[in-house]
C-alpha positions as CSV (number, residue, x, y, z in Angstrom):
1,X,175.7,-140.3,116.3
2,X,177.7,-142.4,114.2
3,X,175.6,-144.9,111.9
4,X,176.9,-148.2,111.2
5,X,175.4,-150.2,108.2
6,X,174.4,-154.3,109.2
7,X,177.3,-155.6,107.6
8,X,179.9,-153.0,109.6
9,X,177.3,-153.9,112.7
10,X,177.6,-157.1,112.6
11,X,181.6,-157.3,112.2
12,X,181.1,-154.9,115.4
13,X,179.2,-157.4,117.5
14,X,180.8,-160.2,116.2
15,X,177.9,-162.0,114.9
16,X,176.8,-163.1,111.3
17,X,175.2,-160.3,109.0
18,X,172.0,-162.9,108.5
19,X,172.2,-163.3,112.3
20,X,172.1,-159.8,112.9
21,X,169.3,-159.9,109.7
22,X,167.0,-162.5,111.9
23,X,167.3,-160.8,114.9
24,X,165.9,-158.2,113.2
25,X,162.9,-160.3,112.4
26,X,162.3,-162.2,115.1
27,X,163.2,-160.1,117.8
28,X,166.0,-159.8,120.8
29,X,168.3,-157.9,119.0
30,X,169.9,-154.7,119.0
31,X,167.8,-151.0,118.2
32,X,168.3,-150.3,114.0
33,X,166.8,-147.4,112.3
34,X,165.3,-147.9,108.6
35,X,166.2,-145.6,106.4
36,X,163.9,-146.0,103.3
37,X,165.2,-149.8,102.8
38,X,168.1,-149.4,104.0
39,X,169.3,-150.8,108.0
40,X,171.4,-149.0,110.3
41,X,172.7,-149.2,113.8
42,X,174.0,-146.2,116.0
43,X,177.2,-147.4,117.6
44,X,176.3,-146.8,121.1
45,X,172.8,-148.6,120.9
46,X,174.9,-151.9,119.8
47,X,177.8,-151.6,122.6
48,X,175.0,-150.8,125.1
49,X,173.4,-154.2,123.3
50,X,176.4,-156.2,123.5
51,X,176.8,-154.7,127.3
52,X,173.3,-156.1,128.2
53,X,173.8,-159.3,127.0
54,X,176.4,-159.8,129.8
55,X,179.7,-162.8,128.6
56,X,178.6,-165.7,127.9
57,X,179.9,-168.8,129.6
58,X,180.9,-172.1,128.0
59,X,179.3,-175.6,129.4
60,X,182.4,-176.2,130.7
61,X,182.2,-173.4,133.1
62,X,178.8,-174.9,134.4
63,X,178.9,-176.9,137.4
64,X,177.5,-180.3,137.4
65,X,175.3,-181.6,139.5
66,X,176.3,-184.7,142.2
């Protein structure tokens, strides 16, 4: 069970730590652990979060209506 600390979890998910930091907060992110004060992140818990959150697609790729 590889641990991952927010910075290194957030470079892995490709978001902003203080993203990562107010998901945290507000919800809708991936599962962390607290250890004392510090954050971590088991690696499979954030690829199974990125997984979940299917690819996102542009507003280009969104058809208009007539």
């Amino acid at each position: 069970m590889p641990l991952l600390d927010a910075k290194e979890a957030a470079e892995l998910v490709k978001l902003a730590p203080a993203t990562l930091a107010k998901l945290r907060v507000v919800g809708g992110g991936p599962p962390y652990i607290k250890i004392g004060a510090r954050v971590v992140y088991e690696v499979a818990d954030l690829e199974a979060w990125v997984a979940a959150r299917g690819k996102r697609r542009s507003t280009s790729d969104t058809p208009r209506a007539a």
